[in-house]
C-alpha positions as CSV (number, residue, x, y, z in Angstrom):
1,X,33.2,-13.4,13.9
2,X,29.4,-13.2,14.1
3,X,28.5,-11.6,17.3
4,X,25.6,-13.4,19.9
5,X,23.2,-10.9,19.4
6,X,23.5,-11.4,15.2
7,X,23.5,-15.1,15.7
8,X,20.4,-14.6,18.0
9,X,18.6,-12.7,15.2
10,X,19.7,-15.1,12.7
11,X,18.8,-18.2,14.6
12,X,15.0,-16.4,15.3
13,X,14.5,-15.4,11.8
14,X,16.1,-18.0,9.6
15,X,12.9,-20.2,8.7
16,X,15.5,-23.3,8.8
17,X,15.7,-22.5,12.1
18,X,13.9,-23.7,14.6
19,X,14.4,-21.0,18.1
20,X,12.3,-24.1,20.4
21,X,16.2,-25.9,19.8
22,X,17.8,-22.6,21.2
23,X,19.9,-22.3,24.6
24,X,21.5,-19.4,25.5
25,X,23.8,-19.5,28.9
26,X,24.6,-16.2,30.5
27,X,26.0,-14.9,33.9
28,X,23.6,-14.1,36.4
29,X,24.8,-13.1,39.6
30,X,24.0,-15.0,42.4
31,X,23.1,-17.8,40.8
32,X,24.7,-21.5,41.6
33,X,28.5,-20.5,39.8
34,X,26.6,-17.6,38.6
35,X,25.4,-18.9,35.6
36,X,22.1,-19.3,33.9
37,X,20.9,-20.5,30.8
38,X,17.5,-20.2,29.1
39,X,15.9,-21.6,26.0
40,X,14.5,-19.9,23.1
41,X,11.2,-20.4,23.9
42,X,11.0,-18.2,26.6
43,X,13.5,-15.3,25.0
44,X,10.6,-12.9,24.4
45,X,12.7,-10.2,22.6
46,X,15.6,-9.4,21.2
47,X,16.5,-5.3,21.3
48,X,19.6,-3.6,20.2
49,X,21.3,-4.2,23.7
50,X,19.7,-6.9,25.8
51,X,17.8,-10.1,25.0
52,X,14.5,-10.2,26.7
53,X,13.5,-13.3,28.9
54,X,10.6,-14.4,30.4
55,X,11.5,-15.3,34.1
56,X,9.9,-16.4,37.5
57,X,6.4,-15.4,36.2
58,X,7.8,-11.9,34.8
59,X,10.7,-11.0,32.4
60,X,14.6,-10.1,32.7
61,X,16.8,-8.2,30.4
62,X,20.0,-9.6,29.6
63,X,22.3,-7.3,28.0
64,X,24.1,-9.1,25.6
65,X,27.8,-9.0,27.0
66,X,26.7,-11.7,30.0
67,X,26.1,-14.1,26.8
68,X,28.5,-17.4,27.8
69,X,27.3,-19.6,25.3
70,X,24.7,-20.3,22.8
71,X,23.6,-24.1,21.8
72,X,21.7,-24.9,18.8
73,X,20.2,-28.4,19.2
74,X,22.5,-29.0,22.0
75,X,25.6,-28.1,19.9
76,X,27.9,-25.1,20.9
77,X,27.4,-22.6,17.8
78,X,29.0,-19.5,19.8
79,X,30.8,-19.4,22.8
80,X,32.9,-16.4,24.3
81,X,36.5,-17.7,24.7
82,X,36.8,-18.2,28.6
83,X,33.4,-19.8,28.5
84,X,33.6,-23.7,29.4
85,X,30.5,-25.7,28.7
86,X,28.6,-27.0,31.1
């Protein structure tokens, strides 16, 4: 099984892919169910151990263990097993 941050890399490298059709969901703590997602546009790195996200008019690092789910053109491509979609 391909891990979300080798997918991430993958899906932001591959020239067949496009990262603008990217959505990543995570948990973020204190948010409504404490969930979040973002899309690839506004993922501004991705290091060894967090994904970088641009964020209220700064940036957020996501470590990548919060990843829920990840959506290629709306499509669930990796998911961690108690993850539901939304």
């Amino acid at each position: 099984m391909r891990t979300s941050h080798a997918l991430l890399l993958r899906l932001f490298h591959d020239p067949r892919c496009d990262k603008n059709h990217v959505s990543v969901w995570y948990i973020d703590r204190g948010a409504d169910n404490n969930k979040s997602h973002v899309v690839g546009s506004n993922i501004k790195e991705l290091s060894n151990y967090y994904m970088e996200i641009v964020s209220g008019g700064g940036t957020k690092c996501i470590p990548y263990h919060r990843i829920l789910a990840i959506l290629y053109k709306d499509s669930v491509i990796w998911e961690r097993y108690q993850y539901h979609s939304p």
